[in-house]
C-alpha positions as CSV (number, residue, x, y, z in Angstrom):
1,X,-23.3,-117.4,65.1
2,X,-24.7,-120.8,66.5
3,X,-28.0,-119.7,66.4
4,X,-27.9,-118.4,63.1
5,X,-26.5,-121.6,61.9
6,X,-29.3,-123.4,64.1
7,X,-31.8,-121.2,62.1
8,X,-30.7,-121.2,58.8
9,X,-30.0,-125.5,59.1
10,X,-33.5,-125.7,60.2
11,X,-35.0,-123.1,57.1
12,X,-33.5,-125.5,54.5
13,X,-35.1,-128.3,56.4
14,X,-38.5,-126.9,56.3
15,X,-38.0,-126.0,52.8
16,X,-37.1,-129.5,51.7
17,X,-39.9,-131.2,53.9
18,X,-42.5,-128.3,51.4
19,X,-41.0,-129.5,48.6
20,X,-41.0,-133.3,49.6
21,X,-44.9,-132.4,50.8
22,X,-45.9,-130.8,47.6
23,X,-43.8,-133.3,45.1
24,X,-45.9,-136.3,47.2
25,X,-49.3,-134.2,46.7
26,X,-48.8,-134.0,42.8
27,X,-47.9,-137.7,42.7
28,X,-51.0,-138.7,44.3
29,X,-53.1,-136.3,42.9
30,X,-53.4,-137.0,39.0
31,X,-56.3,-135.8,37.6
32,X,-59.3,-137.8,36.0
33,X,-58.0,-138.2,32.2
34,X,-60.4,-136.7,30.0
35,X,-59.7,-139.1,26.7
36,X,-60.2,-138.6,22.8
37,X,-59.5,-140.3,19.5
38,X,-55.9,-138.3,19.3
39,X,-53.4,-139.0,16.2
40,X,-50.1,-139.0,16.7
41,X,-49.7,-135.6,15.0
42,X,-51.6,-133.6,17.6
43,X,-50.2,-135.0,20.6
44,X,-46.6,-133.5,18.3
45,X,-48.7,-130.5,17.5
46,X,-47.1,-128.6,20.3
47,X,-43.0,-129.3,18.7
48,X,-42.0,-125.8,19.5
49,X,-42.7,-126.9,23.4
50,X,-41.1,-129.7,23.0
51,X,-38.0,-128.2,21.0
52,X,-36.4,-127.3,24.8
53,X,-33.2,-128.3,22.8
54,X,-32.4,-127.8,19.2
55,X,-31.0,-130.8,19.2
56,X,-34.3,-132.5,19.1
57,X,-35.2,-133.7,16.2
58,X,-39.5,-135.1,15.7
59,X,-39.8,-137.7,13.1
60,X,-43.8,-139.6,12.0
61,X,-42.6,-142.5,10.6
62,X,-46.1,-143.3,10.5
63,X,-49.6,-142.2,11.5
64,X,-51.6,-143.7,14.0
65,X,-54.1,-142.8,16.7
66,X,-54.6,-143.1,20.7
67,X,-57.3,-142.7,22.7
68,X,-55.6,-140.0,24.9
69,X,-55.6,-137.0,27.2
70,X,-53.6,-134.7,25.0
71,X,-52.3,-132.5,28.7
72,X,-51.2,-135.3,30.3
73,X,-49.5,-137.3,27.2
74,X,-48.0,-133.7,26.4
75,X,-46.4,-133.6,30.3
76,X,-44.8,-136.9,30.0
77,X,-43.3,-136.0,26.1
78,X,-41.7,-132.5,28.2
79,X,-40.4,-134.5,31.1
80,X,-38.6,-137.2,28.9
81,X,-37.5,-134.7,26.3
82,X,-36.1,-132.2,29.2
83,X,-34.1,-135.0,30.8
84,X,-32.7,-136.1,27.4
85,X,-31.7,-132.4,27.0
86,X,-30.1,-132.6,30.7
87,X,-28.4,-135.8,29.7
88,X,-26.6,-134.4,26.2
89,X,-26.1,-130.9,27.7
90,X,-22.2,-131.6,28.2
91,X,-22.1,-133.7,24.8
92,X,-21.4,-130.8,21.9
93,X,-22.5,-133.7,19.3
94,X,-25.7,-134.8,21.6
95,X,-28.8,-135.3,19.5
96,X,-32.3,-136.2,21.0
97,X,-34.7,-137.7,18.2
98,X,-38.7,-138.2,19.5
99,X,-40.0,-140.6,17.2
100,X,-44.2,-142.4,16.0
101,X,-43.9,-145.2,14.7
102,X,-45.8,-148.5,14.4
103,X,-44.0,-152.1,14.9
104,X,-46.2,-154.9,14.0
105,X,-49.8,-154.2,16.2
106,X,-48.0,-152.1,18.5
107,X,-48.0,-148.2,18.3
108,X,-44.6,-146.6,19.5
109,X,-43.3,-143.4,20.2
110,X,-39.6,-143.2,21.1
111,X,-37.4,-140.3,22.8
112,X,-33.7,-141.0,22.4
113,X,-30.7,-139.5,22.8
114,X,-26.5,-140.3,22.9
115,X,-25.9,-138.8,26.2
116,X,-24.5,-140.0,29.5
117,X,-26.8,-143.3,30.1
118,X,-28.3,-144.4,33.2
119,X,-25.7,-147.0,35.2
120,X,-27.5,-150.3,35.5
121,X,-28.1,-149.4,39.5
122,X,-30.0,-146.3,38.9
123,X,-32.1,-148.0,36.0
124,X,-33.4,-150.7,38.3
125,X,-34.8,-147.7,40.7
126,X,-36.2,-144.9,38.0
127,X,-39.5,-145.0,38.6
128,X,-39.8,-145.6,41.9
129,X,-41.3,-142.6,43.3
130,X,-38.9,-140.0,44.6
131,X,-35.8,-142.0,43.5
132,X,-33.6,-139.2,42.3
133,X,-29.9,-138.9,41.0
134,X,-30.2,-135.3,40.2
135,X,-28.5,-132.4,43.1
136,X,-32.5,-130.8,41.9
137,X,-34.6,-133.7,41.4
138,X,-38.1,-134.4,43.1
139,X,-37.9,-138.0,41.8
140,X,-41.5,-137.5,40.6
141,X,-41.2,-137.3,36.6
142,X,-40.5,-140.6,35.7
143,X,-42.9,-142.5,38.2
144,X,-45.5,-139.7,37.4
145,X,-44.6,-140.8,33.7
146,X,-45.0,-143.9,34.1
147,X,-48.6,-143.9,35.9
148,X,-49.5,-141.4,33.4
149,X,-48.4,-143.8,29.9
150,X,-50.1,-146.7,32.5
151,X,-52.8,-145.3,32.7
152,X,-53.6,-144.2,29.1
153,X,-53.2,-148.4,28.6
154,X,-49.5,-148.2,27.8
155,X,-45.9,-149.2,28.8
156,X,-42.8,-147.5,29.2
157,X,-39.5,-149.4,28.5
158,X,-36.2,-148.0,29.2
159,X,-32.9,-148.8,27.9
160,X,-29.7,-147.2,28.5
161,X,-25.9,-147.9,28.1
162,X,-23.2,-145.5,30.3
163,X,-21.5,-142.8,28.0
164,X,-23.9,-143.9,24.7
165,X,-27.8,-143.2,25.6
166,X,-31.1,-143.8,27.1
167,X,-34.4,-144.5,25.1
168,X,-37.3,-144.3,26.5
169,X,-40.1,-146.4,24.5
170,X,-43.7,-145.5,25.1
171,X,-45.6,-148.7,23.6
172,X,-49.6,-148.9,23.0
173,X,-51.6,-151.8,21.8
């Protein structure tokens, strides 16, 4: 019985130093962005991917273009719309709304949603790599996110509030 303990103890640790291994090789490993003129519509074009939830709701508010790779900017649109979803799944009146807009000579895409929030001590450490709150998280979306939006010139601001929401604004000169 001790040594199956022993054995099965040490197979979950080799399976979490994999998964730690492989989440750390994806981080560093972003490929080259392959940019184009992109408008706002075709980086929604794929809504049906992003409709994980049908509470999600995609709103133009008004046109406007990036200079974008569509694969990457569609990766970081999943990972903030799934986490929304996780964040309303216990909420039978959660709504997620994704959002183009412009605001003055900024261009501004928005994911929102009413769910549980992010408490102020968690918000401070979101995007540091491998920071996780979730039982199943890698800690990788939101840093990967981040370097992504970064990368493409951009910004990603965050504001939450326990028990009312988190919105996640992706800002572009």
């Amino acid at each position: 019985a001790d040594l199956y303990e022993a054995m099965y103890t040490l197979e979950n640790r080799g399976k979490g130093i994999m998964n730690f291994v492989n989440a750390y090789r994806d981080f560093t490993t972003l490929p080259e962005p392959v940019y184009k003129e992109t408008s706002v519509d075709e980086l929604f074009k794929h809504k049906e991917a992003l409709k994980l939830s049908p509470k999600l709701s995609i709103e133009i508010k008004q046109k406007f273009e990036l200079l974008a790779d569509e694969d990457q900017f569609e990766m970081v649109l999943l990972y903030l719309t799934k986490n929304a979803d996780e964040a309303i799944a216990n909420k039978p009146d959660g709504c997620i709304n994704l959002t183009a807009q412009k605001q003055g000579n900024k261009k501004v895409i928005s994911i929102n949603d009413n769910g549980q929030g992010i408490v102020a001590e968690a918000l401070e450490k979101i995007f540091i790599p491998f920071y996780t709150t979730k039982k199943d998280g890698s800690g990788i979306g939101l840093s990967l996110s981040k370097q992504i939006i970064n990368i493409h010139g951009g910004d990603i601001i965050v504001h939450s509030t326990t028990e009312q929401g988190t919105e996640f604004l992706l800002v572009f000169e």
